[in-house]
C-alpha positions in Angstrom: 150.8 43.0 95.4 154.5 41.9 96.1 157.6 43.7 95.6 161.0 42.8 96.0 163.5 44.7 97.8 167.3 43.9 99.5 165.5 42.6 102.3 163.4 40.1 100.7 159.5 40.8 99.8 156.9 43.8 100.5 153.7 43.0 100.2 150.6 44.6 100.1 147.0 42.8 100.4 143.7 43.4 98.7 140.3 41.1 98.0 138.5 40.5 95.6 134.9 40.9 96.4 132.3 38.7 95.6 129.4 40.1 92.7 127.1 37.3 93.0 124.4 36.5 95.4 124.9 40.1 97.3 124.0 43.4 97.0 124.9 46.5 97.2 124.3 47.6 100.8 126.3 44.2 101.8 129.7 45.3 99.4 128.8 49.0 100.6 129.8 47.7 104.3 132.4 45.6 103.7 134.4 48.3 101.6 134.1 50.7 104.2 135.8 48.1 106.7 138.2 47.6 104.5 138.7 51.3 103.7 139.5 51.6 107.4 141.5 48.3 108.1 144.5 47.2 107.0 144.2 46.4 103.3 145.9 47.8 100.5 142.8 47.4 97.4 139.1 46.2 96.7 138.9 44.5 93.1 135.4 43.2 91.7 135.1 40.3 89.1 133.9 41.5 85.6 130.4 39.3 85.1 127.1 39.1 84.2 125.8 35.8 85.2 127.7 33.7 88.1 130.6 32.4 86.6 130.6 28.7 88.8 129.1 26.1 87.3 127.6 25.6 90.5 126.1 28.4 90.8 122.3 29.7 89.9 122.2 31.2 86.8 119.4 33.3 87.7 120.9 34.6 91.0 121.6 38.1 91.8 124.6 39.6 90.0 126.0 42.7 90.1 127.3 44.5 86.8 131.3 45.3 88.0 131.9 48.8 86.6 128.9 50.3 88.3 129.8 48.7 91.4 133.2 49.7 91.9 132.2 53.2 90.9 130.0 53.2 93.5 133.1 52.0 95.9 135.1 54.7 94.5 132.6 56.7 95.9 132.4 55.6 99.4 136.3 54.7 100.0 139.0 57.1 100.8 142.3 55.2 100.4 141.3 51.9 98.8 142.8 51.1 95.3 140.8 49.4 93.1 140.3 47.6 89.9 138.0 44.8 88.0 139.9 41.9 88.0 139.8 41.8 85.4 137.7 43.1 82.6 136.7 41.0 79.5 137.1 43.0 76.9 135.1 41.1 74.5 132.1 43.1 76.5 133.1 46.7 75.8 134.9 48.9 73.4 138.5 49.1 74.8 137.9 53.4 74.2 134.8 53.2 75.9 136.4 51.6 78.3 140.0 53.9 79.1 137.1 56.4 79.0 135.3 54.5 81.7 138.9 53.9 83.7 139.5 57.6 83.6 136.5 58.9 85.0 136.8 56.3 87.6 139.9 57.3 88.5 138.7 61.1 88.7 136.0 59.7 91.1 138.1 57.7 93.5 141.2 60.7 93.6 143.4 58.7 91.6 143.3 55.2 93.2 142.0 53.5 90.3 143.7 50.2 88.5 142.8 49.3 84.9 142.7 45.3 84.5 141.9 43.7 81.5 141.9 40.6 79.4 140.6 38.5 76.5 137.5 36.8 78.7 136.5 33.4 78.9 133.4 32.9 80.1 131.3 31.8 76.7 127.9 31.2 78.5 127.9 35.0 79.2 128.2 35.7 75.5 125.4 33.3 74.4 122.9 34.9 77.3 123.3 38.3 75.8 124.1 37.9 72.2 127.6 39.0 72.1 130.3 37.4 69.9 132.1 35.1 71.2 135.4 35.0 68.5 138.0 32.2 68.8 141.2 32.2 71.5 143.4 33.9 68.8 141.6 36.4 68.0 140.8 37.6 71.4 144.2 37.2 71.9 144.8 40.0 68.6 141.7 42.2 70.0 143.7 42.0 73.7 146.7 43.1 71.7 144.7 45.8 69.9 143.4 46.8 73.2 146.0 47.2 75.2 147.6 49.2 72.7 144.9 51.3 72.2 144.3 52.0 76.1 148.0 52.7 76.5 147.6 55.2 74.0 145.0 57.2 74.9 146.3 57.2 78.5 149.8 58.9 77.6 149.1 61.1 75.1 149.1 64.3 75.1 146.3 65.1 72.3 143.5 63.6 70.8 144.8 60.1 69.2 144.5 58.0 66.2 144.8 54.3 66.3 144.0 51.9 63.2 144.0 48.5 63.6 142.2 45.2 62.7 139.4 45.4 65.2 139.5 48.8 66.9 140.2 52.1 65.5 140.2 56.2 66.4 140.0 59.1 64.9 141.4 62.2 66.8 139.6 60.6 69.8 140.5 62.8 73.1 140.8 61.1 76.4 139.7 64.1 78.7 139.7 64.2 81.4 142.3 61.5 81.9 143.7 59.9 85.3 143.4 62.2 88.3 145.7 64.5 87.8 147.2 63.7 85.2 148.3 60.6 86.5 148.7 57.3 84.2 146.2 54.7 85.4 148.1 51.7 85.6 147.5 49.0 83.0 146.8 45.2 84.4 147.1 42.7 81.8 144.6 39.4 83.2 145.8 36.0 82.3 148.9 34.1 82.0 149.1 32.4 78.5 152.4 32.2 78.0 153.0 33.1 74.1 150.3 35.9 73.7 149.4 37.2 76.7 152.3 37.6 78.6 153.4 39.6 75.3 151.5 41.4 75.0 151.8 42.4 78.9 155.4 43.3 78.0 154.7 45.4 75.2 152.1 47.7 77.1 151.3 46.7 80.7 152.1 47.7 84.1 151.4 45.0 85.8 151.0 41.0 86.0 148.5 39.2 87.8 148.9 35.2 88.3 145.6 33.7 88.7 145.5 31.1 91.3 141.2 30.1 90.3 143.0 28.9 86.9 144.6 26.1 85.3 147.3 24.7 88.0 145.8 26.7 91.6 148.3 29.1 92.6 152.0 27.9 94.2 155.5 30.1 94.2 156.6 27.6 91.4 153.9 28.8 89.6 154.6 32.2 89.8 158.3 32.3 89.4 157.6 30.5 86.4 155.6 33.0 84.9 157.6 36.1 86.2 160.0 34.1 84.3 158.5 33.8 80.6 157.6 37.6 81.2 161.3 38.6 81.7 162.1 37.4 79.0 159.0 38.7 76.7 160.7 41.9 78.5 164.1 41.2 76.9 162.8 40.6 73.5 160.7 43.9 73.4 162.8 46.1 74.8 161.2 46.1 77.9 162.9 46.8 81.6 161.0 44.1 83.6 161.4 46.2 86.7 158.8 48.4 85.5 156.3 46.1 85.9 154.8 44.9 89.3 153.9 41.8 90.0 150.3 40.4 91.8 148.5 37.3 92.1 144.6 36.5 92.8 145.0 33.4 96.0 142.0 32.1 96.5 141.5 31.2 100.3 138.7 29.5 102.0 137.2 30.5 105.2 
C-alpha cells in the first residue's frame, strides 16, 4: 500500500499467500509470523483449481474465504483481504454479508476486494456461467454498487438492477463497529473497471501477474486514467488509496 505525503512515499507491505499445493497448518504458521513481524496485511487468491497453466489441476487447493476466516481468527493486527474475489462465484449480497462477518471476526481488519474474474477453466469444472467481458464488467458495476450500499446504509436496502437485486435486505451486523469495510476494486481495464472503481471503490490495486508485469510507468499510468474517471464522476481521487500486487521471486 503506498501513500503519498510532502516527504515523498509511505508504504506499507503485505503478501499474498499462496492457496495451492499447501495447507492449512503451513498458512496457519506463516500468518502468525507475519502477525508478529513487520508486515502491514495477509491477502489470499480467490480460486478453486490452481490458476497456472503449469500447475496440477488436481493439486491441493484451498477455498479463499474459509481460509482467511480462519486467519482472521489466529492474527491480531494483520489486515486482510482476497485479492481479489471473482464475483462471478458468489452473490455480491452474499458476499458483503460474508465481508462483514469477517470483519466482526478479525476486530475490524478486514479488506473487501473484488472483480469480474477471469479464470474460465474454473467455471467449466463446476458448472458456473461464464458470461462475456462486458457483461462481467455490468455485473462488477452492479456489484460494486450493491456492496457499497449495503455497507453505508443505515437500514435494510433495496437495490434493482439488471443482474442483482434486494428487497429491504439488512446488512447486520455490518463492519466492526460500525466501521465501513473498505471496497477494493481488482483489475485495471481502463474504460470499465477503473470506472467503476471511481464511482464506488476505496481503493486501486495494479496487478503486476497481468498483462505488462508491474513498473512505476505502469502504475502512474493507471493512477492517471483513474484521476480522471475521478473528475468525470465527481469523485475526489484522494479518497482512494492506491496498492499494487509485485510479484517477486525468491
Amino acid at each position: 500500500t503506498c501513500a503519498r505525503t510532502d516527504e515523498g512515499v509511505d508504504m506499507l507491505i503485505g503478501s499474498q499467500l499462496h492457496t495451492n499445493s499447501t495447507d492449512w497448518g503451513q498458512v496457519q504458521d506463516v500468518a502468525r509470523i507475519m502477525d508478529d513481524g513487520p508486515w502491514a496485511s495477509v491477502w489470499v487468491p480467490d480460486h478453486f483449481v490452481p490458476p497456472l497453466a503449469f500447475l496440477d489441476e488436481d493439486g491441493d487447493c484451498l477455498e479463499g474465504w474459509s481460509l482467511l476466516t480462519g486467519i482472521a481468527a489466529v492474527t491480531r493486527s494483520l489486515r486482510m483481504g482476497v485479492l481479489v474475489t471473482g464475483n462471478t462465484y458468489r452473490n455480491p449480497a452474499l458476499l458483503a454479508k460474508m465481508a462483514a462477518t469477517v470483519d466482526q471476526i478479525s476486530g475490524g481488519r478486514l479488506e473487501l476486494g473484488i472483480g469480474a474474474a477471469w479464470h474460465v477453466r474454473e467455471h467449466e469444472a463446476y458448472g458456473w456461467t461464464f458470461p462475456s467481458m462486458r457483461e462481467r464488467s455490468d455485473r462488477l458495476e452492479e456489484a460494486a454498487a450493491l456492496v457499497r450500499a449495503l455497507f453505508t446504509s443505515d437500514g435494510p436496502v433495496d437495490y434493482h438492477g439488471r443482474y442483482y437485486q434486494l428487497d429491504r435486505a439488512p446488512l447486520s451486523p455490518g463492519g466492526f463497529e460500525g466501521r465501513q469495510i473498505p471496497l477494493m476494486i481488482g483489475g485495471t481495464g481502463e474504460r470499465r473497471t477503473l470506472r467503476t472503481l471511481a464511482m464506488y471503490g476505496d481503493i486501486l490495486n495494479v496487478d503486476g501477474f497481468a498483462g505488462r508485469g508491474m513498473s512505476v510507468e505502469l502504475y502512474e499510468e493507471k493512477a492517471a486514467v483513474l484521476n480522471r474517471h475521478c473528475e468525470n464522476v465527481g469523485r475526489d481521487p484522494a479518497e482512494i488509496r492506491h496498492t499494487a500486487l509485485v510479484p517477486t521471486k525468491l
